[in-house]
C-alpha positions, 0 to 999 in steps of 0.5 A: 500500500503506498503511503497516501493510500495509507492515509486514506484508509486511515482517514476512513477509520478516524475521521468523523461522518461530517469530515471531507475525506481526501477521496471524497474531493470533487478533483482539480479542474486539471486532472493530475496523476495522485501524488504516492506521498501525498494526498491531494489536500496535502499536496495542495497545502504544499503548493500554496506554503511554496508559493510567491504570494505565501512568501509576500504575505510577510510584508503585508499590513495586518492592522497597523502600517508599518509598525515600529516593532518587531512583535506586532501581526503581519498578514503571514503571522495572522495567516499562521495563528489561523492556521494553528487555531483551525487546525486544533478545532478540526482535530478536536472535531475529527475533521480533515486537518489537511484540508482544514490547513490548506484552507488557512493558510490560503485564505489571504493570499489575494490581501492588498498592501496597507491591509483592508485600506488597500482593498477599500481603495482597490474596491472604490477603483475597481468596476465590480468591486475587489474583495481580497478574499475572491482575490485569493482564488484568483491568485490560485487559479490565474496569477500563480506559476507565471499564470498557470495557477495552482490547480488546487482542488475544489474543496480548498478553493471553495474554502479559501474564496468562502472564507468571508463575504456571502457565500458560505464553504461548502465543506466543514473544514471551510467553516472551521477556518471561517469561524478560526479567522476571526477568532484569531484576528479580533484577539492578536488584533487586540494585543497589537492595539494595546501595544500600540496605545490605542487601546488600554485592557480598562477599555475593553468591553464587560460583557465579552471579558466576563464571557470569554476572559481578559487575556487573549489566551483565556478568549481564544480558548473559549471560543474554541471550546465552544466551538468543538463543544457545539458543533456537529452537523453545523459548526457553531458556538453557543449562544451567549459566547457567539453574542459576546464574541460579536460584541468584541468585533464590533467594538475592534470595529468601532475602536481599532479598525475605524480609529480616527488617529490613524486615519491620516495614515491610512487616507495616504496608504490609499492615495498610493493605492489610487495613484499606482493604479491610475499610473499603470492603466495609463502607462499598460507598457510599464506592466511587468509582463505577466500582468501585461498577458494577464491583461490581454486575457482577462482585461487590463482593469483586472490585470492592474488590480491583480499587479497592485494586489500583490505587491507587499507594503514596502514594494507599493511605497518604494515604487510610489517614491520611485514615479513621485519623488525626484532622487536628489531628494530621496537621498536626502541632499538636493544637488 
């Protein structure tokens, strides 16, 4: 028996009746000879920590741009705190890990720089509108390997495109990590507020504390516990720990996300955002060339989201400085 044969039988025998197994997967939308190893959820979560977008995520803005701080959140550092909290829910429920990770660390490989402030500015440009998480589909199927894609399967594309927005996923491990991605960002997002004086401990909300726990350790492990203790069927918390978790997202909202001190910084996060966009519709020569083929395939609007969309923090404001800024200034003397 080959190794992935062997850890498909042994997913038969463990997993539970609401787990997607590896051998009930729907396929790729090219069809690939079965890896020996590796089951097709295994090879998928491989392809997408290989990938450049995973890569890029490093340099990413989660909340706050360009911290001063080497402990604050990055996208990839989010990327893997969901991970590691899906993964313990699917395990705990007998769920597919494997899928349950591929899904996670997936999720956000379509996310702008400067964090949602360049996906706002992105949405307001682009004619249909740009969400980061249907953004991170298309890096999977359309930009990826010089514009190849990844051919992940269906079930954690479904996972990575659901993972917020409307639609729901279709698959358990999908809702695992939709539910793990929030769990995740509202309580590292606190830590990172609290480090950064915009919130104090003394101004977060009663209610949510008493439910969940004053320390992110105690809040995440509540959650968590509620989630494994009252999902089956449908995966879901119980009620009054769902209404206190809402309650502190809300109020994330309300204090950190919207927060008027930072509001500046980010109207210029979204100025470069608008200025790029506006430069490389107009100059379509100055695409590098994959997105010019992208735009002859898919259009030159949507090959000039997908080239912004990619770019890290530091890339977008190097490249902003480069068009905007005269030389002799940048290297600080005037000749």
């Amino acid at each position: 028996m080959l190794p992935r044969e062997r850890t498909e039988q042994n997913e038969k025998l463990i997993l539970s009746e609401y787990a997607c197994r590896a051998d009930m997967s729907k396929g790729r939308a090219v069809y690939e000879k079965p890896c020996d190893l590796r089951t097709d959820f295994q090879r998928d979560r491989d392809r997408i920590l290989h990938c450049n977008a995973f890569r890029r995520l490093k340099r990413k803005t989660q909340v706050f741009l360009d911290p001063l701080g080497d402990h604050y959140r990055t996208r990839l550092t989010h990327t893997l705190e969901v991970s590691q909290i899906s993964r313990t829910v699917a395990r705990a429920l007998g769920l597919n890990e494997d899928l349950t990770e591929a899904v996670a660390l997936g999720h956000d490989l379509g996310h702008t720089p400067f964090g949602h402030d360049g996906e706002r500015a992105l949405n307001s440009i682009v004619r249909g509108g740009f969400r980061h998480n249907i953004q991170s589909g298309r890096v999977c199927q359309r930009i990826e390997k010089d514009g190849k894609g990844l051919n992940l399967t269906f079930e954690v594309l479904d996972g990575i495109i659901s993972h917020t927005g409307d639609k729901m996923p279709e698959t358990r491990e999908g809702m695992v990590v939709r539910f793990c991605d929030k769990i995740a960002y509202i309580n590292h997002d606190i830590e990172d507020a609290i480090r950064g004086g915009v919130l104090t401990q003394n101004a977060l909300p009663e209610f949510p504390l008493r439910v969940l726990g004053k320390t992110k350790s105690e809040r995440i492990s509540t959650l968590v516990n509620s989630l494994v203790n009252n999902s089956g069927e449908e995966i879901k918390m119980d009620y009054m720990t769902q209404q206190a978790h809402d309650e502190l997202r809300a109020f994330m909202f309300e204090r950190v996300y919207r927060e008027t001190r930072t509001v500046a910084e980010k109207d210029k996060a979204q100025f470069i955002i608008r200025y790029l966009f506006e430069y490389f519709y107009t100059n379509k020569d100055k695409l590098p060339l994959l997105y010019l083929e992208i735009s002859e395939r898919d259009g030159l609007e949507t090959a000039v989201a997908d080239f912004i969309s990619g770019m890290t923090d530091d890339y977008a404001v190097d490249l902003f400085t480069s068009l905007c800024v005269p030389k002799s200034w940048r290297s600080g003397y005037i000749t």
